[in-house]
N, C-alpha and C positions, 0 to 999 in steps of 0.2 A: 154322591148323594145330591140330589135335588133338593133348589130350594123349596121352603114352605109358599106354594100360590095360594094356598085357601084364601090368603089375605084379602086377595085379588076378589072379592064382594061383587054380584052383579050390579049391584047400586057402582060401584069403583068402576067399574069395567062400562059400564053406561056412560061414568062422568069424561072418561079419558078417550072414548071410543070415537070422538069427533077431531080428535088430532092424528087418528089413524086412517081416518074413511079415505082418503086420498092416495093411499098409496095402495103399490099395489101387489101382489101375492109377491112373495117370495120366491117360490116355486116358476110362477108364472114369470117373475123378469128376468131369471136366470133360464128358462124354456126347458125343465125338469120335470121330472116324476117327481111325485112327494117322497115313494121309494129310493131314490136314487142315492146309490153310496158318493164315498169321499171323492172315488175316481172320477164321477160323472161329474160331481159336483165341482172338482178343479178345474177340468178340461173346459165345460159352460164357461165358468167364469174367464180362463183364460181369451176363448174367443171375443168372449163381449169387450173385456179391458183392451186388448187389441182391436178391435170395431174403433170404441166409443172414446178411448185417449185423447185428453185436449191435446196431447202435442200433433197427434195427428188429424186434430181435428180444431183447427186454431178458428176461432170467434162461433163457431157451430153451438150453440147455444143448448139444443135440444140432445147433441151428444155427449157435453157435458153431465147435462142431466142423467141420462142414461148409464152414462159410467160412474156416478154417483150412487145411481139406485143397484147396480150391479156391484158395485163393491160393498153397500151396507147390507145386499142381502146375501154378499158371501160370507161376512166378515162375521152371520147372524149363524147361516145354518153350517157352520165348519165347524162352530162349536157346540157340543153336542150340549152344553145343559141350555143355553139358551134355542138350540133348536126343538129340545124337545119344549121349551116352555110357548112356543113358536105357534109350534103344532096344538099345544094343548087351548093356548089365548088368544093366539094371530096376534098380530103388531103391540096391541099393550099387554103382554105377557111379556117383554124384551124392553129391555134398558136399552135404548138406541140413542147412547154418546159417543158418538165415534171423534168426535173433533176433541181440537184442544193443540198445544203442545207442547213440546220437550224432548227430553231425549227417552228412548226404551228399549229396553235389550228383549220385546216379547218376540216370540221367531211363529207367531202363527197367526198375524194379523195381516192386511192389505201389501205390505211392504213385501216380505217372506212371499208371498204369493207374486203380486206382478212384478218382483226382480226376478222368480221364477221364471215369466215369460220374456224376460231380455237376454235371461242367461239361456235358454234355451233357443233363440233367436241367433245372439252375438256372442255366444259362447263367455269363459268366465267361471271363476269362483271364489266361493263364499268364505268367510272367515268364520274361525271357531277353535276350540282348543284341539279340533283333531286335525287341524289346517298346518300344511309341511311345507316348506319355502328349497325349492330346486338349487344347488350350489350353482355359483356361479362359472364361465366357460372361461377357459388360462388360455395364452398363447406363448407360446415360442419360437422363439428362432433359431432354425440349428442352419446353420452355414455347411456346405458341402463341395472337397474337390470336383472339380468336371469328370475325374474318371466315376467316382462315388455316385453320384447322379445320374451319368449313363450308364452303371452295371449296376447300379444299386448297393447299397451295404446294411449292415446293421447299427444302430448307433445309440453309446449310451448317455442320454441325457440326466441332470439334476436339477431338479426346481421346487420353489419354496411353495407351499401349500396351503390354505386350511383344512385337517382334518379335525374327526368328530373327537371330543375331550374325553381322553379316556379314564381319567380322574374319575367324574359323576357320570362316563357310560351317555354324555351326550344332552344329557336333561340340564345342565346349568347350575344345578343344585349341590350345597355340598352334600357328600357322601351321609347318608343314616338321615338326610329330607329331601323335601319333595316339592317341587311346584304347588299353588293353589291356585284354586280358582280365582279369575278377575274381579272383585264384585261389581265393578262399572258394567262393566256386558253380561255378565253371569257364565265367565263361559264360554260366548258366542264370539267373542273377537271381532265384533261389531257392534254399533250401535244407531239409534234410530232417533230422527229427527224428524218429528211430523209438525207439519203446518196446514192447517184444514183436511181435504181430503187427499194433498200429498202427503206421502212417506220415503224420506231422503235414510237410505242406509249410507254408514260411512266407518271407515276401521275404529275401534276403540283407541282412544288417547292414551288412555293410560298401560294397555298392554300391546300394545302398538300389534293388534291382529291377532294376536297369539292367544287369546283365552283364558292365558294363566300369566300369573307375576311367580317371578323368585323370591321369597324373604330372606333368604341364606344362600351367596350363591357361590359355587366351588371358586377354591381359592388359584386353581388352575389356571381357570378360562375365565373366572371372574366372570362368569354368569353367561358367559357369551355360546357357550355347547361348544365351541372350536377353539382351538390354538392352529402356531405356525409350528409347519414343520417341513424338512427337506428329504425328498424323496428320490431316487434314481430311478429311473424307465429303460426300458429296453426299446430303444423304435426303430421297428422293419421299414427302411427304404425302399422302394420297387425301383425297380431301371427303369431310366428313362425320366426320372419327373425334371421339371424345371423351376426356373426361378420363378419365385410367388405360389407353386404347388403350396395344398395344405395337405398334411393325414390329423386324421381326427381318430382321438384315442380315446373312445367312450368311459365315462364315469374315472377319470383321470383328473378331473378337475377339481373345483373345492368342495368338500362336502355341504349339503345341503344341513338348514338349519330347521329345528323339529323334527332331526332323523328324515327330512328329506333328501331326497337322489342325490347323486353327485354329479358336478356339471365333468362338463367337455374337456380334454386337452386336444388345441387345434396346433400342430408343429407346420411352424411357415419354413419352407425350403427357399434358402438364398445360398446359388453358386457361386465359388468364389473364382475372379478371372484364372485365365488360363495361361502360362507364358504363350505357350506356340496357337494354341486352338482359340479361337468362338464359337459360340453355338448361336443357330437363327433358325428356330422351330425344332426338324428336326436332321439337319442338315450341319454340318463343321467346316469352319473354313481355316484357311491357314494360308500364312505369306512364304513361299519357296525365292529365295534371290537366286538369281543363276548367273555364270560369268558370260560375257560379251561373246567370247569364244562359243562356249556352249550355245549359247541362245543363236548365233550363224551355222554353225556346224552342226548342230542337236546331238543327242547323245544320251545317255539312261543316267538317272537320279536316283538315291533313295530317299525318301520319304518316310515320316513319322507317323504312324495313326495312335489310336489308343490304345491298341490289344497288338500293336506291333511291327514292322515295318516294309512298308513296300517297293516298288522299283517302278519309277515314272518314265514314261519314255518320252522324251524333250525333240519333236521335231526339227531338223533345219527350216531357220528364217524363221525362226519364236520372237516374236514382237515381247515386248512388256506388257504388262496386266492380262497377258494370256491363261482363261481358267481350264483348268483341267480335272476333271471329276474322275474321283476313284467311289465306284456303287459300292454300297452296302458298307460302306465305312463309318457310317454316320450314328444317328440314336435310333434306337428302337424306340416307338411311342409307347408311353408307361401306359396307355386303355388301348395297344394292340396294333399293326397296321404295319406298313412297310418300311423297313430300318432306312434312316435318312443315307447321303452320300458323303464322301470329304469331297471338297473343293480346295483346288488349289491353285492360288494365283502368284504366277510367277512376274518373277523382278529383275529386269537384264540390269548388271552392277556397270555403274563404270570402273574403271583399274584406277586405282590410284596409287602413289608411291612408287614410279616408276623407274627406272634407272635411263641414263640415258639411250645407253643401247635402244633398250623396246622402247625411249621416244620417236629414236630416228626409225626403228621399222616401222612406227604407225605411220608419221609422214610418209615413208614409201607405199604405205598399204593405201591411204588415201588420197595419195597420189595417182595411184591405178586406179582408183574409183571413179575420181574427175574424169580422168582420162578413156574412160572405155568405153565412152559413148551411150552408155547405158543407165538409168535406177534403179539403183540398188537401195533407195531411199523408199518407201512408197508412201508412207505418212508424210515424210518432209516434203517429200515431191509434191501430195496432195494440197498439204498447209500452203505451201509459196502458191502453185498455180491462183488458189483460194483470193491469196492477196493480193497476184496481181490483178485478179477481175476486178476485186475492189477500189484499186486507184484508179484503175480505168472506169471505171461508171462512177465513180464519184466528182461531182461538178464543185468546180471552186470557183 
């Protein structure tokens, strides 16, 4: 129902009509048809308040002005009993108090509209009693042997949780009540702070977002919609991952609060060392020692992989730190690609604990070395020559 305008006297409408002569249509500063619905009428206004905004439009005088007259004449014809009073009287048929301020929980005035056009810009949302809060993302660490991480396993983890309180079914409340409404926001889980022709939205205080208060709340979860609780999982490993991989195990996480989502469980992979193997991407290495003997004379090894063992064959005159790659021994990458290699670096042992016997043969045996005119040295040989250039070109 509309109010009574008869009031509104041509003699009244005479007297008031010279604090309206100055402004100007309605219609006309918003660039409208008189016809035009809600949709026309948001979209206008949006443009202009994006135009004419003092922030982006700092000491511009004239666009202040402009986003002034564009906000009083949406804030006029959005509502229908003053637009049609609008229509009927132009500017003194309309109560035009838009300043003041305080706080307001109204959801259909300036605020509601141009947070409209931020949220639609910078993305965002709005508080209100039907507003749901996403559980939060868990992590853990499941520690994993070398074989387990390069063939993959299955693995059963346990971790402490918030789920949704199934006492009061999630709502907070004890059981046979019910949430109410906020009366600070009405509701809205927001509230409004206007200062002239700003309008500052900001979460309600008292329902901290939420719309609703508990007066009774389960004795559970003691209002809170969740408890802890300890759950086991089952998580598929894939071959090949390494350390600091993560698997992300959707809605594994804590339950969301307002019957919101449940967040993420993210499981961090940490392998644990190896006695014999390292891993570096997706290649394995490993220290083979071999005896003095072997490393002169060469001769076949076996060797350890993961899936089982192979037989290295050890050249004659094998120096130390000599690598030796067996393909395909390595990891498979866990997103696909060509299984790494084993590397194997060998280590000539010296003999130790010797009897005397094999003392005196070594002397004999290194006694024919001196002797035979020859290197059989080739690093040593190389190191000395090295240092005697160096005393010779070095001036004292």
């Amino acid at each position: 129902m509309f109010p009574d305008f008869g009031l509104l006297t041509n003699y009244n409408l005479a007297a008031i009509s010279a604090t309206h002569m100055s402004k100007r249509d309605y219609y006309e500063a918003l660039n409208i048809a008189r016809n035009a619905d809600e949709a026309e009428l948001k979209q206008a206004y949006r443009r202009l308040a994006m135009k004419y905004h003092p922030d982006r439009n700092p000491g511009d005088k004239m666009a202040e002005e402009k986003f002034k007259e564009a906000k009083e004449a949406y804030e006029v014809l959005s509502d229908a009993r003053k637009r049609a009073a609008y229509d009927q009287f132009g500017h003194a048929g309309v109560d035009n108090t838009n300043t003041g301020s305080g706080y307001s929980s109204s959801v259909a005035d300036f605020g509601d509209i141009f947070g409209g056009v931020f949220r639609d810009i910078f993305g965002g949302t709005r508080g209100g009693s039907s507003q749901s809060y996403r559980g939060a993302d868990l992590r853990y660490t499941l520690d994993l042997a070398l074989e387990e991480a390069v063939f993959g396993t299955t693995a059963k983890i346990r971790i402490p949780a918030l789920v949704s309180c199934s006492a009061c079914a999630g709502t907070g409340s004890k059981p046979g009540t019910k949430p109410t409404s906020c009366t600070t926001c009405r509701g809205v889980g927001q509230v409004r702070m206007q200062q002239g022709f700003f309008s500052i939205q900001q979460t309600c205080p008292r329902c901290n977002g939420r719309g609703t208060i508990i007066p009774d709340p389960c004795e559970t979860c003691s209002g809170s919609c969740r408890i802890e609780e300890q759950k086991t999982l089952s998580v598929k490993v894939p071959a090949g991952v390494d350390n600091g991989d993560r698997i992300r195990l959707a809605g594994e996480g804590e339950h969301g609060d307002q019957s919101g989502v449940a967040g993420d469980l993210y499981v961090q992979i940490r392998v644990k060392p190896h006695p014999i193997f390292t891993r570096e991407e997706n290649n394995l290495y490993c220290e083979v020692p071999i005896s003095f003997a072997t490393a002169a004379l060469g001769g076949d090894l076996e060797v350890p992989t993961l899936d089982g063992r192979v037989n290295l064959k050890i050249p004659a005159e094998t120096q130390t730190s000599k690598v030796f790659r067996v393909r395909g021994k390595g990891v498979k990458p866990v997103r696909g690609g060509i299984t790494g290699d084993l590397l194997c670096r060998v280590n000539v042992e010296t003999p130790v604990n010797l009897t005397k016997d094999q003392r005196d043969l070594l002397r004999q045996f290194a006694d024919s070395i001196e002797g035979s005119g020859k290197r059989h040295t080739p690093q040593e040989g190389s190191w000395l020559d090295g240092v005697r250039k160096f005393f010779e070109e070095m001036k004292f």
